[in-house]
Backbone bond lengths (Angstrom), bond angles and torsions (degrees), N, CA, C in turn:
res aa  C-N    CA-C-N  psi(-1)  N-CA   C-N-CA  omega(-1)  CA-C   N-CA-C  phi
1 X - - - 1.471 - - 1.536 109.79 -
2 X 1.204 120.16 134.42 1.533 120.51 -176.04 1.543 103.66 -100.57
3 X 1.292 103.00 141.37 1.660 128.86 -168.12 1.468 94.47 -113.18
4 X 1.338 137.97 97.65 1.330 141.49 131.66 1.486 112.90 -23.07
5 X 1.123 119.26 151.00 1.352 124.67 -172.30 1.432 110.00 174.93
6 X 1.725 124.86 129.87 1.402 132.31 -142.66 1.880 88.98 -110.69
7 X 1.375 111.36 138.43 2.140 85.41 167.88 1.529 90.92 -141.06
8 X 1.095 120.84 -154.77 1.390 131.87 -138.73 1.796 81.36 -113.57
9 X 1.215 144.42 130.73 1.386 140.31 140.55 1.887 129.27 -23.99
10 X 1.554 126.86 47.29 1.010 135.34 -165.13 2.087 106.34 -29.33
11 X 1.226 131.02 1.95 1.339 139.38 -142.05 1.863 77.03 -105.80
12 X 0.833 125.04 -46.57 1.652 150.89 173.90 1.800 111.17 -56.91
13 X 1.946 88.06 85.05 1.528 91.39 179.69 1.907 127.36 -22.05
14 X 1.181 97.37 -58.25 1.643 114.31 168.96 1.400 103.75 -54.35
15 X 1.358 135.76 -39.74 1.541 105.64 -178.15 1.228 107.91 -95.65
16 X 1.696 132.34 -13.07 1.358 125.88 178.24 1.486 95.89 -67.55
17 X 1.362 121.48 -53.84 1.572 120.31 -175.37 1.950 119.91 -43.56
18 X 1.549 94.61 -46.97 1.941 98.51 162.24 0.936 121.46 -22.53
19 X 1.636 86.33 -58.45 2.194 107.01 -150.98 1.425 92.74 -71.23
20 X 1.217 118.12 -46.28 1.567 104.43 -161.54 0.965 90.65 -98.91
21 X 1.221 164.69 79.59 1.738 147.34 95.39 1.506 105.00 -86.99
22 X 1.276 117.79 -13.55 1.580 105.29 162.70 1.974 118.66 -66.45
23 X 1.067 112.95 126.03 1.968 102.28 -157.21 2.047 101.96 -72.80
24 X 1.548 97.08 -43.32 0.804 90.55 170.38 1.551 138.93 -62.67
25 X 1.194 125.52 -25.96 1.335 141.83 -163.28 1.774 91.97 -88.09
26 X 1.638 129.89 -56.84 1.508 141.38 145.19 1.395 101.00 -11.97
27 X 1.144 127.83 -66.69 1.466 134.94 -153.71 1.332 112.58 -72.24
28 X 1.656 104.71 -40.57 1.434 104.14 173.59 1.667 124.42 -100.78
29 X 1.256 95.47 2.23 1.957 105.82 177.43 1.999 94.95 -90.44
30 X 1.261 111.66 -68.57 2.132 96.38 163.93 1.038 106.48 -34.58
31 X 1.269 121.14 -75.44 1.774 123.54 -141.65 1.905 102.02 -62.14
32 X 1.259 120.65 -19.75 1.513 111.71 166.76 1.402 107.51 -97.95
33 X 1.300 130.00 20.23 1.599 126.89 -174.64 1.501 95.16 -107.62
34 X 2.032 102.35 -62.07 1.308 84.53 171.14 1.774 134.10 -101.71
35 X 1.193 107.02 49.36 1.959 105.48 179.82 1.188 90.57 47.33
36 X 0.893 118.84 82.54 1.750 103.84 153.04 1.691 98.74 175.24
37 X 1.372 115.61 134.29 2.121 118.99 167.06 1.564 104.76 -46.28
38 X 1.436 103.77 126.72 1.162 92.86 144.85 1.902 114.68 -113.64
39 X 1.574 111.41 132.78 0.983 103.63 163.42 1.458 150.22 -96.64
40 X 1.415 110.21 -4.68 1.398 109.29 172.41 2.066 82.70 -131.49
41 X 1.623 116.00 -178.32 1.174 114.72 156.31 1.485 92.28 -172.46
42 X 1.568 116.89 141.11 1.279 127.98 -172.20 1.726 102.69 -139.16
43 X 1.399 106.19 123.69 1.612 128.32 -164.06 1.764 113.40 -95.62
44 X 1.056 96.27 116.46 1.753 105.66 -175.88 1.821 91.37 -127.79
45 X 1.636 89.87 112.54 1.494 107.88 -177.71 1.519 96.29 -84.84
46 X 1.075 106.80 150.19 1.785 138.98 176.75 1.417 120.66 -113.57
47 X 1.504 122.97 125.64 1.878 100.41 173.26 1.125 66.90 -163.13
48 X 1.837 98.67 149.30 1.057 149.38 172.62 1.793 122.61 -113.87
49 X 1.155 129.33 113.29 1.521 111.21 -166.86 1.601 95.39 -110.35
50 X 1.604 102.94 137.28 1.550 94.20 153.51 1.793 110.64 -133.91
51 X 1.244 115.11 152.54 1.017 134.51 -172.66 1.463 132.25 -92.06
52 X 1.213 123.52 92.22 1.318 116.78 -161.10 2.305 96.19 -120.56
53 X 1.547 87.83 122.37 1.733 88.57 172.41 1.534 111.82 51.28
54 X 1.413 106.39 38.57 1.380 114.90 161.83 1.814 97.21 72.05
55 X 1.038 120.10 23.37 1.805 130.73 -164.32 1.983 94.42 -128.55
56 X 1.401 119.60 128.48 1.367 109.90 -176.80 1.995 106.82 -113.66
57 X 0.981 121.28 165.70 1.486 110.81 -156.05 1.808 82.36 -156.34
58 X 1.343 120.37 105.58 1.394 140.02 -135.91 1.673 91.22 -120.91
59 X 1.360 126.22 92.83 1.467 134.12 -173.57 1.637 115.62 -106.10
60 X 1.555 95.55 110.54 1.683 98.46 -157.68 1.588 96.09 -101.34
61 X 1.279 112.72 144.43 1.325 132.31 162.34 1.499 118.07 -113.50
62 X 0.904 148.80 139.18 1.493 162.17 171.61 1.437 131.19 -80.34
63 X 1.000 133.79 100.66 1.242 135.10 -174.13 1.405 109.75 -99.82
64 X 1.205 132.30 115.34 1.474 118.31 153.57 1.641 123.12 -127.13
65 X 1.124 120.08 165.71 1.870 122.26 -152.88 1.716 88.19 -132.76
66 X 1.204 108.45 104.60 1.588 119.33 -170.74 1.251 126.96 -123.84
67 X 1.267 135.56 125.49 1.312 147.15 -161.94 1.689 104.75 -91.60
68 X 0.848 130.69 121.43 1.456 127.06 -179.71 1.926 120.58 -122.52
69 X 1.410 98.60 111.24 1.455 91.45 178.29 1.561 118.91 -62.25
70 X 1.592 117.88 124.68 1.649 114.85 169.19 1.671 111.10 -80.08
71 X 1.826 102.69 160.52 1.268 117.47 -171.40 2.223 94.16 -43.50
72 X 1.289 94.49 -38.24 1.692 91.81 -154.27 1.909 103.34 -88.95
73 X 1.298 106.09 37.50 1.514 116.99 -178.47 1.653 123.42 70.59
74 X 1.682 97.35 -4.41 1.786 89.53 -162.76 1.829 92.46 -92.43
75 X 1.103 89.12 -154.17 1.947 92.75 -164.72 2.092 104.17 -135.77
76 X 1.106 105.58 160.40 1.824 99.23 171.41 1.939 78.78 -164.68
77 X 1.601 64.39 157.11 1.995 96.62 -165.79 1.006 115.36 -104.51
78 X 1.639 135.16 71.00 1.374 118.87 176.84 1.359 128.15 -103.91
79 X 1.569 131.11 168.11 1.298 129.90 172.77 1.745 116.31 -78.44
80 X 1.378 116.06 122.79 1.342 118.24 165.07 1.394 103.45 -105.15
81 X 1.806 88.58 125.59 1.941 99.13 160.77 1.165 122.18 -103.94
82 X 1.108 146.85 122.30 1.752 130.93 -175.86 1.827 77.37 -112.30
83 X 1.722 80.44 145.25 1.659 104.02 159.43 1.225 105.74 -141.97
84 X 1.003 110.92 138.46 1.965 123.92 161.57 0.973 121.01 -116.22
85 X 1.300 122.99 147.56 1.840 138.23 -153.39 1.676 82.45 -155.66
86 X 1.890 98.07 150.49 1.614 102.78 164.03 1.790 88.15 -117.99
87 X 1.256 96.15 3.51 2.381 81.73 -168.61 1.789 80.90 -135.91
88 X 1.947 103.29 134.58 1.200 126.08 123.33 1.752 93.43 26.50
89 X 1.570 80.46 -112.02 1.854 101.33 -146.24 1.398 115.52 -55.27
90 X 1.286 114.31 19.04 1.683 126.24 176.03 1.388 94.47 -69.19
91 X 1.896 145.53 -14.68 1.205 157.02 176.51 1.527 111.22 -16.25
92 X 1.473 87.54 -59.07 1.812 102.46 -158.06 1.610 85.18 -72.94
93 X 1.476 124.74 -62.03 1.769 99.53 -153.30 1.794 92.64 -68.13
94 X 0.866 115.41 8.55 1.718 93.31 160.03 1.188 116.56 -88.65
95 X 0.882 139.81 -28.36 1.242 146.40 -163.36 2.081 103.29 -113.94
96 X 1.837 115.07 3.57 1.004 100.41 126.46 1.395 160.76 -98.47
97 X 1.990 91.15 -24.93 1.426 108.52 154.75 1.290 124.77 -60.00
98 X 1.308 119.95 -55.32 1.876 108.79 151.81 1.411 109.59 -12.88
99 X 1.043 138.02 -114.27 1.416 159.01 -169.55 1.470 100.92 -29.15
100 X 1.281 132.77 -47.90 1.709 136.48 156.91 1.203 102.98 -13.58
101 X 1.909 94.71 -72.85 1.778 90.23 -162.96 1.269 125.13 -91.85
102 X 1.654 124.94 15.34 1.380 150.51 138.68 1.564 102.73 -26.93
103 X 1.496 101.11 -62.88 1.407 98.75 -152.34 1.780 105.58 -97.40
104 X 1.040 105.76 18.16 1.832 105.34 168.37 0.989 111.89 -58.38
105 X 1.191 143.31 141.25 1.314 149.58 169.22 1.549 101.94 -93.67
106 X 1.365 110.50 -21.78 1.596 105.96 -174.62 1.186 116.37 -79.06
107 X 1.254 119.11 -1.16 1.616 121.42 -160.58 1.658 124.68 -105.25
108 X 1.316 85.25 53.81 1.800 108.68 -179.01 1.182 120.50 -139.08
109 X 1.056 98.69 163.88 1.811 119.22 -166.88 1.737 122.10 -132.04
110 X 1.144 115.35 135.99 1.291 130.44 -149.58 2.029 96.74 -76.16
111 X 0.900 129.86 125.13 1.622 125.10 176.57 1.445 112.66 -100.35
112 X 1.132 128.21 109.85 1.647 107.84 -166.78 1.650 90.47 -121.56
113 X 1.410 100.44 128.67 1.648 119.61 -176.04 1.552 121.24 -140.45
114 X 1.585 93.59 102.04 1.806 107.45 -154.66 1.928 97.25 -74.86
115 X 1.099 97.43 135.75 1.627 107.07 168.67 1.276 116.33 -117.42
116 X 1.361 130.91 -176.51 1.304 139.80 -153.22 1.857 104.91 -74.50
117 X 1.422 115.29 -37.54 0.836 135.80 166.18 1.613 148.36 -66.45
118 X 1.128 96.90 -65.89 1.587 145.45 157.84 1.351 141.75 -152.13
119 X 1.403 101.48 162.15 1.482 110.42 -166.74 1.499 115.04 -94.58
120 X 1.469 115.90 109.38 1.743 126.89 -179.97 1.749 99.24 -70.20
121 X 1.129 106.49 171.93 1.667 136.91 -162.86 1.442 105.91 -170.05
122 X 1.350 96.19 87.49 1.624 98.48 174.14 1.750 113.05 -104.45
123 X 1.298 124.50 153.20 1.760 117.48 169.83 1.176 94.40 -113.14
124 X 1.810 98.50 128.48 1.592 114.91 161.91 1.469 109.05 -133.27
125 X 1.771 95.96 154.56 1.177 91.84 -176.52 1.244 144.66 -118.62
126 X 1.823 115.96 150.21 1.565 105.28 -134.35 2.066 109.55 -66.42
127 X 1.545 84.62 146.99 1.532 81.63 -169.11 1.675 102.45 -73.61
128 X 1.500 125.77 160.83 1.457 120.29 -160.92 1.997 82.08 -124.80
129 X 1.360 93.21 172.06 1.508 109.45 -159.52 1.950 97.41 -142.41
130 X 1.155 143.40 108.50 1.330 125.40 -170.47 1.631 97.96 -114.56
131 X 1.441 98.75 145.40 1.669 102.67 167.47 2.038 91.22 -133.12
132 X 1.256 87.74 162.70 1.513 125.49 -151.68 1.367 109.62 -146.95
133 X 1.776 112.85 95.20 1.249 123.34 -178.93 1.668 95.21 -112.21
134 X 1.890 111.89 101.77 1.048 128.14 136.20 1.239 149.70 -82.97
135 X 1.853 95.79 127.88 1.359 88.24 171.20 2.074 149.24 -103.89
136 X 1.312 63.85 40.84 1.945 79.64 178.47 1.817 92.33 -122.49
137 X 1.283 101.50 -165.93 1.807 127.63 -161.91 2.054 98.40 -95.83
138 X 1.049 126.01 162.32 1.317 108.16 158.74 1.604 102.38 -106.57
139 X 1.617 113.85 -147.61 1.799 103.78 -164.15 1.409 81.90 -92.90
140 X 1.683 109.35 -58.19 1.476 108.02 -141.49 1.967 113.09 -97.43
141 X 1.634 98.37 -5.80 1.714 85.14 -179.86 1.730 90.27 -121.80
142 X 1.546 87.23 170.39 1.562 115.53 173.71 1.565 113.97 -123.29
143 X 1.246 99.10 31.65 1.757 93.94 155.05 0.747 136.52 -153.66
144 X 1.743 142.61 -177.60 1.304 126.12 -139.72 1.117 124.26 -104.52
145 X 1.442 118.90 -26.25 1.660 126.86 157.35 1.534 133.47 -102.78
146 X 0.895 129.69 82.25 1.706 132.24 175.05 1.554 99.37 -78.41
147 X 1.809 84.86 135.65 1.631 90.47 176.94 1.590 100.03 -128.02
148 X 1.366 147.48 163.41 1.212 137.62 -131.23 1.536 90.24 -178.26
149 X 1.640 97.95 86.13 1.281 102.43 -166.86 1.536 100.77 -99.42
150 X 1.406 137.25 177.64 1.383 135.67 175.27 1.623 98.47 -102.52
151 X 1.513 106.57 155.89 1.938 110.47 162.32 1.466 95.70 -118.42
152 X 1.140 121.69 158.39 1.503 126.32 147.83 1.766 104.39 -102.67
153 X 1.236 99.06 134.86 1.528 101.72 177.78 1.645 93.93 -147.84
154 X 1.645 100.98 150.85 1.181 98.05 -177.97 1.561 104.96 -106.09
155 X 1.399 105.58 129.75 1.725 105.49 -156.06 1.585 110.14 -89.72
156 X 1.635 126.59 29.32 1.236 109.37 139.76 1.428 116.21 -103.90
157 X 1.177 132.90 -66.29 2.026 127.07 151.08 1.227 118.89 -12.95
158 X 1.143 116.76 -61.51 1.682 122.15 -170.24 1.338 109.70 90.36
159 X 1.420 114.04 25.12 1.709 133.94 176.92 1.448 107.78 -76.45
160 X 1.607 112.18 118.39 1.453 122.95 165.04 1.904 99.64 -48.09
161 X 1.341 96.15 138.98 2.051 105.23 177.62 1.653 101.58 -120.46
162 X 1.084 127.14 102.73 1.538 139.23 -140.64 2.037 83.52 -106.63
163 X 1.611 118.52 -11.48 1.441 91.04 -176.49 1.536 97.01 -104.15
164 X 1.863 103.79 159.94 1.308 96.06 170.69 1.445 132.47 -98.09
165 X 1.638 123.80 130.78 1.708 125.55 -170.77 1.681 109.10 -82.65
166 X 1.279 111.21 113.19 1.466 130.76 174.74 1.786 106.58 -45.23
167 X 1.176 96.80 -47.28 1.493 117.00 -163.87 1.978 76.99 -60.43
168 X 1.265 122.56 -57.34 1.961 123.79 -144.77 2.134 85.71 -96.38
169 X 0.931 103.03 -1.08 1.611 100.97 170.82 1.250 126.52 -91.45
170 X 1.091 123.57 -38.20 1.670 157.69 137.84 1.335 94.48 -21.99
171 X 1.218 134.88 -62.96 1.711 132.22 -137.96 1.695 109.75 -126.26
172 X 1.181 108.29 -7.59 1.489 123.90 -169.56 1.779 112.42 -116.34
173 X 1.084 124.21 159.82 1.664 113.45 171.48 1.647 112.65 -165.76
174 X 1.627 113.29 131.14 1.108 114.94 149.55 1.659 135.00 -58.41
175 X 1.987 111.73 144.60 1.172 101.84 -154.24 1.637 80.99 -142.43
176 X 1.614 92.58 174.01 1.860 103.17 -170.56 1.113 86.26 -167.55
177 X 1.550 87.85 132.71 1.791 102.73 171.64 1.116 122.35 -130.49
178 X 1.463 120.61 117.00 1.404 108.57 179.86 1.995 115.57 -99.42
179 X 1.795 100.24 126.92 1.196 92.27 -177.12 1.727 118.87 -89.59
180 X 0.881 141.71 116.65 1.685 148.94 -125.55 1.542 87.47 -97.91
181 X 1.581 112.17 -67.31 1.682 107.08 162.12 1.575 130.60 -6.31
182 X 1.735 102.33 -65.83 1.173 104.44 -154.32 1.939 102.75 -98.88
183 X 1.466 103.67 23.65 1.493 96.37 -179.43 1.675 97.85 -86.34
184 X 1.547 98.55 162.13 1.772 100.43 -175.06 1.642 97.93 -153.66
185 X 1.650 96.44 123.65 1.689 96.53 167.88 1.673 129.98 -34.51
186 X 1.490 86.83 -9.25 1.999 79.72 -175.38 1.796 96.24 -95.45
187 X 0.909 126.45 87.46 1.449 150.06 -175.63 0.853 109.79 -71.65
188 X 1.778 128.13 131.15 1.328 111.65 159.64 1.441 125.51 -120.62
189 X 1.596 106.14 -56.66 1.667 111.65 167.14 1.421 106.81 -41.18
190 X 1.260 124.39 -153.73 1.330 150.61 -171.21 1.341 106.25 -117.92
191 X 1.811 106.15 -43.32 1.773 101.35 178.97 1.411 107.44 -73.63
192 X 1.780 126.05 -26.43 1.404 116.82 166.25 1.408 117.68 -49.32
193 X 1.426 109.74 -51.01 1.880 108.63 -173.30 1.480 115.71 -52.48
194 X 1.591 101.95 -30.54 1.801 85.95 -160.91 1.505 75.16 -104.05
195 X 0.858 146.26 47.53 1.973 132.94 146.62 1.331 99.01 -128.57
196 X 1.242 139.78 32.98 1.013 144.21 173.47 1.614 114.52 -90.93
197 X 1.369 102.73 -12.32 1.377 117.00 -167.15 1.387 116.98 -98.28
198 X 1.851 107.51 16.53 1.144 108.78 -169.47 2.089 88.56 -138.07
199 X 1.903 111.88 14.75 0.927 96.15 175.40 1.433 150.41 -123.35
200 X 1.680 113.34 106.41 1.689 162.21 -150.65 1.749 90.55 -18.01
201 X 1.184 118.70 9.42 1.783 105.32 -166.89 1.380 78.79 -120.18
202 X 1.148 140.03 -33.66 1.889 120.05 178.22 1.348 113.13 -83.31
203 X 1.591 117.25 29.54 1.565 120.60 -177.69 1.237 106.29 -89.56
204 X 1.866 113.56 126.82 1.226 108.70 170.12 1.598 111.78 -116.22
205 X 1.807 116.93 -171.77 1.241 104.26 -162.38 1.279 124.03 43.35
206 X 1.333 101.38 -156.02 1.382 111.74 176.84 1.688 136.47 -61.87
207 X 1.270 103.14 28.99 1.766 108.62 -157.24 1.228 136.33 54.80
208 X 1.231 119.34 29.31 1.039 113.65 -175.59 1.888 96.94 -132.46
209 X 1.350 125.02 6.70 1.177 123.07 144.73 1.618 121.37 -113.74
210 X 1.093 133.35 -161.31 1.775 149.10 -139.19 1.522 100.41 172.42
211 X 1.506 109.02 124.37 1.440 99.53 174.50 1.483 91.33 -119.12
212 X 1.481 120.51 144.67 1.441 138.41 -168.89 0.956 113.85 -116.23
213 X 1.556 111.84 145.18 2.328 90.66 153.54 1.613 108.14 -112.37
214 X 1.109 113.31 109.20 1.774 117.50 -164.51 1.541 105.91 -52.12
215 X 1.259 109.29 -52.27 1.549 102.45 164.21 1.712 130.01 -31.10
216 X 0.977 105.29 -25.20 1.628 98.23 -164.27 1.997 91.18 -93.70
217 X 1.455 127.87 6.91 1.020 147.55 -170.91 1.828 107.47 -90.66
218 X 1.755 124.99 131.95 1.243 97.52 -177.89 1.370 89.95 -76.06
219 X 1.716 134.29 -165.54 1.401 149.10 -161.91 1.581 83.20 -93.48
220 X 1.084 141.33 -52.59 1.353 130.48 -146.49 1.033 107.64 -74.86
221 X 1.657 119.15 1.36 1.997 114.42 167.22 1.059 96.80 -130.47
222 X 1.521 122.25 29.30 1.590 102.34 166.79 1.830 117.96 -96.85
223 X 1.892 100.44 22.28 1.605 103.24 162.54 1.510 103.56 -88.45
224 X 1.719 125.48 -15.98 1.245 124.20 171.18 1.383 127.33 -54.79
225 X 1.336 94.68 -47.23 1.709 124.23 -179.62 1.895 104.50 -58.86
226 X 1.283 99.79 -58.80 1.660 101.08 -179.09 1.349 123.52 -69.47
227 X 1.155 112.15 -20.35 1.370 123.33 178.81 1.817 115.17 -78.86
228 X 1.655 109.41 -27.12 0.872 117.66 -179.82 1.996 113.29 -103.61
229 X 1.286 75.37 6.69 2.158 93.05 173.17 1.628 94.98 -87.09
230 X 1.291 108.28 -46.50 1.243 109.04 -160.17 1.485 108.62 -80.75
231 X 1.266 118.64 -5.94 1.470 118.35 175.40 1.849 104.37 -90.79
232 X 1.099 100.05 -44.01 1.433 81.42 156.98 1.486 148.44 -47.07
233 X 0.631 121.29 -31.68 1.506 137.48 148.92 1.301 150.97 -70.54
234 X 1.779 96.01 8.31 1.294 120.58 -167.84 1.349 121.63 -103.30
235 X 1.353 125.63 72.24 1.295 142.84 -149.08 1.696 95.07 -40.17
236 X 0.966 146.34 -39.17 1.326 147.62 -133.80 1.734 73.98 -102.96
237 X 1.160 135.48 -90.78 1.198 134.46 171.36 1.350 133.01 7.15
238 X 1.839 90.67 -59.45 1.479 100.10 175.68 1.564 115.45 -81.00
239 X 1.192 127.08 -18.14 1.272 121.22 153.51 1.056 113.15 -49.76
240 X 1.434 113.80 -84.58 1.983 103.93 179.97 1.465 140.31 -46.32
241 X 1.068 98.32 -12.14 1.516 113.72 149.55 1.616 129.78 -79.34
242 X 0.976 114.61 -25.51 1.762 133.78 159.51 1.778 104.98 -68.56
243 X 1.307 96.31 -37.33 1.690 90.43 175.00 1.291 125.17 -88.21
244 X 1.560 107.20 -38.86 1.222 94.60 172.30 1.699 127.02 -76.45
245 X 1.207 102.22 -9.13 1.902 108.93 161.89 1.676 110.95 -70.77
246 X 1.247 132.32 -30.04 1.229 141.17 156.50 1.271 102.39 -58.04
247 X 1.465 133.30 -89.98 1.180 120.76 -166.80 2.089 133.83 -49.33
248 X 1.329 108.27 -33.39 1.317 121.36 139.56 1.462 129.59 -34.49
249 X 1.737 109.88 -44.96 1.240 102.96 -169.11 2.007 105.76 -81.53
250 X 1.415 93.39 -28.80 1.694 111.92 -173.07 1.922 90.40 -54.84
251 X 1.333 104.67 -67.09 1.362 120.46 178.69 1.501 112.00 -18.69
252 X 1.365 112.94 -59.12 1.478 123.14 -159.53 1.360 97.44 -82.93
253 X 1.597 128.57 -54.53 1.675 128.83 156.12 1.432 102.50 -15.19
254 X 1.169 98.71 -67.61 1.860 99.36 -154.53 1.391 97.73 -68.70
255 X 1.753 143.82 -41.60 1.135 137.08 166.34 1.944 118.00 -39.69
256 X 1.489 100.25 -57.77 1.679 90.83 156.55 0.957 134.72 -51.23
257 X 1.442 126.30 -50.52 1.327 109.33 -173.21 1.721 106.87 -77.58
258 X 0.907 112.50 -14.83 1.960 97.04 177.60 1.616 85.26 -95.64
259 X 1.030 155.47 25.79 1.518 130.92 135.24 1.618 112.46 -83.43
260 X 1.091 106.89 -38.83 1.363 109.46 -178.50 1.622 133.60 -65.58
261 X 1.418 83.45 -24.83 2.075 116.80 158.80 1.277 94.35 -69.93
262 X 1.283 120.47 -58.62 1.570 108.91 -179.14 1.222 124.42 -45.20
263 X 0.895 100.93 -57.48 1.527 118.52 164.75 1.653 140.61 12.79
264 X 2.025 67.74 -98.99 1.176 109.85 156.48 1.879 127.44 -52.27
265 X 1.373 101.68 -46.95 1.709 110.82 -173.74 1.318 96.06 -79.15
266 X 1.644 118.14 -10.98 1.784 112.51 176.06 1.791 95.09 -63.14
267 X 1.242 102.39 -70.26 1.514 136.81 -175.46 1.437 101.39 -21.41
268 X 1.658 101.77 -74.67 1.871 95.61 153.39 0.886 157.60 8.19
269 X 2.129 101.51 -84.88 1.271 123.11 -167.59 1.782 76.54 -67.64
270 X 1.049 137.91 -66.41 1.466 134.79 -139.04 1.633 90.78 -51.60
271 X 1.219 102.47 -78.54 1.750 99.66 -143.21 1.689 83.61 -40.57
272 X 1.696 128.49 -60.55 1.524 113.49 -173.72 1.240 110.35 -24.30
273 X 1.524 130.53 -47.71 1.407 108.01 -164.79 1.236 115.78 -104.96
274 X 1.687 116.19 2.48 1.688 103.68 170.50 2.032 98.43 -87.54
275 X 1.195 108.52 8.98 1.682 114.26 175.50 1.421 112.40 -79.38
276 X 2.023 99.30 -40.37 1.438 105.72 -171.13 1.320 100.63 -94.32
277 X 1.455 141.37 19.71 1.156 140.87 159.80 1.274 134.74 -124.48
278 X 1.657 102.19 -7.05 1.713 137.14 129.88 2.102 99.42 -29.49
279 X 1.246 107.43 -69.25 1.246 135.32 -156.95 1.647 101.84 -67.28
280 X 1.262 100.89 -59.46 1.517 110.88 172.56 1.530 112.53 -41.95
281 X 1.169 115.11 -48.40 1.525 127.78 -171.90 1.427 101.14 -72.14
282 X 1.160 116.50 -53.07 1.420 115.03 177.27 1.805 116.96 -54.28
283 X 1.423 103.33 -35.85 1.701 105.15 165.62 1.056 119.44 -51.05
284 X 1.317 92.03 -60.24 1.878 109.01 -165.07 1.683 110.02 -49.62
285 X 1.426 117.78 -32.73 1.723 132.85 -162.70 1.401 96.76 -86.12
286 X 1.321 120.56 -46.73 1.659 121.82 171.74 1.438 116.94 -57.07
287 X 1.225 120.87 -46.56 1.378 138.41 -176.02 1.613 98.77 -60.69
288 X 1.111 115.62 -62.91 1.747 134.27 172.38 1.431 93.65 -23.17
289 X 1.834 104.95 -80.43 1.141 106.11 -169.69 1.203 140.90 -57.78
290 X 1.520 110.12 -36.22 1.666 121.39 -179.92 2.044 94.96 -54.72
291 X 1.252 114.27 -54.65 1.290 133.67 136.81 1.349 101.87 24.39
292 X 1.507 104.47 -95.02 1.373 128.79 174.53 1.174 110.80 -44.11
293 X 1.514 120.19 -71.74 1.793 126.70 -166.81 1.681 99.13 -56.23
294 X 1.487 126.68 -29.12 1.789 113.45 -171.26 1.100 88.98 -60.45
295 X 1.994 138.21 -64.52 1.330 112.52 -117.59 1.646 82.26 -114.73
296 X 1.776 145.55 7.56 0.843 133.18 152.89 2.153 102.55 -56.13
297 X 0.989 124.20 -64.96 1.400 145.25 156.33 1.462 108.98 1.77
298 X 1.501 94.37 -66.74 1.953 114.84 172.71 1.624 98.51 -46.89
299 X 1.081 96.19 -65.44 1.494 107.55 -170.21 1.937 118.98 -51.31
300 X 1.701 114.96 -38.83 1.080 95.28 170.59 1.564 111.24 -90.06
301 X 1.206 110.96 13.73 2.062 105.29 166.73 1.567 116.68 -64.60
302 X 1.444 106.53 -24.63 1.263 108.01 -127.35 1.873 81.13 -117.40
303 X 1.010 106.13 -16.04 1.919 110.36 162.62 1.470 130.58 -53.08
């Protein structure tokens, strides 16, 4: 029997931010993104404010510091960043928050490696892992999860290198992208079902709800589902979601009208320079001519 069920639009900085400050609900929305346990995970919130017309538009990024069990029982410590964008040109602050957490100095971990002798204590630093919940199309694929794994190869052989280099872990990073566009209720994996809850074609009203049927959900994300029922209903929520559709819309205003300035100062520069090449032509024909009058000139000296 299918159970209808209304939830909060997760696409909605404020309700992605909800969902994931619950640790558990965090723990199990990564740990099916990236294949892999996570066993502990600890949340360091991020916000960025910008200010437009005395109006502030509050852009959250996600940090989490995660312990991950390996196939062979042991554990490694890396940083997960999730960012979400609904436009394109969100590019650059990725690629400034990237570089942010490049330069932490805090973001290492103690290696302790006992020898025959004594015991070393080295700091390395933790390798980071980024996922990327977009909401536009990309150019060249049509689907909804890209995962962006690393190879080591050794580039004269062309030999797969199966161990991992601390030194190329440090400086290098796995990435996952989920494209929000191209998710579709007809689900199949497991990572389709539980990102299904972020997909823009079961939006009703005003977008800022999703109508579901929880049933068609396995049980082990239906704390996702409730958690995101309950944000619906969260008057405070739904305000900031009223604002941030206001501030978006101001956003995109103000993007028109400075294209249309563009435009215009394109429009400008041109006629200016088919004027100064109006002008040019007009040089060039005088020059021609004076041109003409010197060596007609030559010619009557020489009579």
């Amino acid at each position: 029997m299918k159970k209808e069920i209304t939830i909060a639009n997760p696409i909605y900085d404020v309700v992605f931010k909800f969902l994931m400050e619950d640790p558990e609900i965090a723990k199990l929305i990564l740990s099916t993104i990236i294949d892999e346990e996570i066993e502990s995970l600890d949340f360091f919130p991020q916000e960025n404010t910008i200010s437009i017309d005395n109006r502030s538009l509050t852009v959250y990024r996600l940090d989490f510091s995660a312990k991950i069990r390996l196939p062979d029982q042991s554990y490694k410590q890396v940083l997960i960043e999730i960012q979400k964008a609904k436009y394109s040109t969100d590019i650059m602050r990725f690629r400034r928050y990237l570089g942010e957490q490049y330069k932490k100095t805090t973001s290492v971990f103690s290696e302790i490696k006992k020898g025959k002798k004594k015991t070393i204590t080295k700091k390395r630093a933790i390798p980071i892992l980024t996922v990327y919940f977009l909401g536009h199309k990309l150019e060249n694929y049509s689907i909804p999860v890209i995962k962006v794994k690393r190879q080591y190869t050794d580039g004269i052989s062309g030999e797969s290198l199966n161990v991992k280099e601390p030194f190329i872990e440090s400086l290098t990073h796995d990435s996952y992208v989920i494209v929000i566009p191209e998710l579709s209720s007809n689900k199949q994996s497991e990572l389709e079902k539980m990102l299904t809850i972020f997909d823009q074609s079961l939006i009703i009203s005003d977008g800022h709800l999703i109508r579901i049927n929880e049933s068609d959900y396995p049980e082990k994300f239906r704390p996702i589902i409730r958690r995101l029922n309950m944000a619906s209903a969260n008057y405070e929520i739904k305000q900031r979601m009223e604002a941030e559709d206001e501030i978006i819309e101001e956003l995109q205003t103000l993007e028109r009208e400075i294209e249309e300035k563009n435009e215009a100062l394109a429009e400008k520069d041109n006629a200016l320079a088919e004027k100064d090449n109006a002008l040019a032509e007009k040089d060039n024909a005088l020059a021609e001519q004076q041109k003409v009058i010197e060596e007609l000139m030559q010619k009557l000296k020489q009579v």
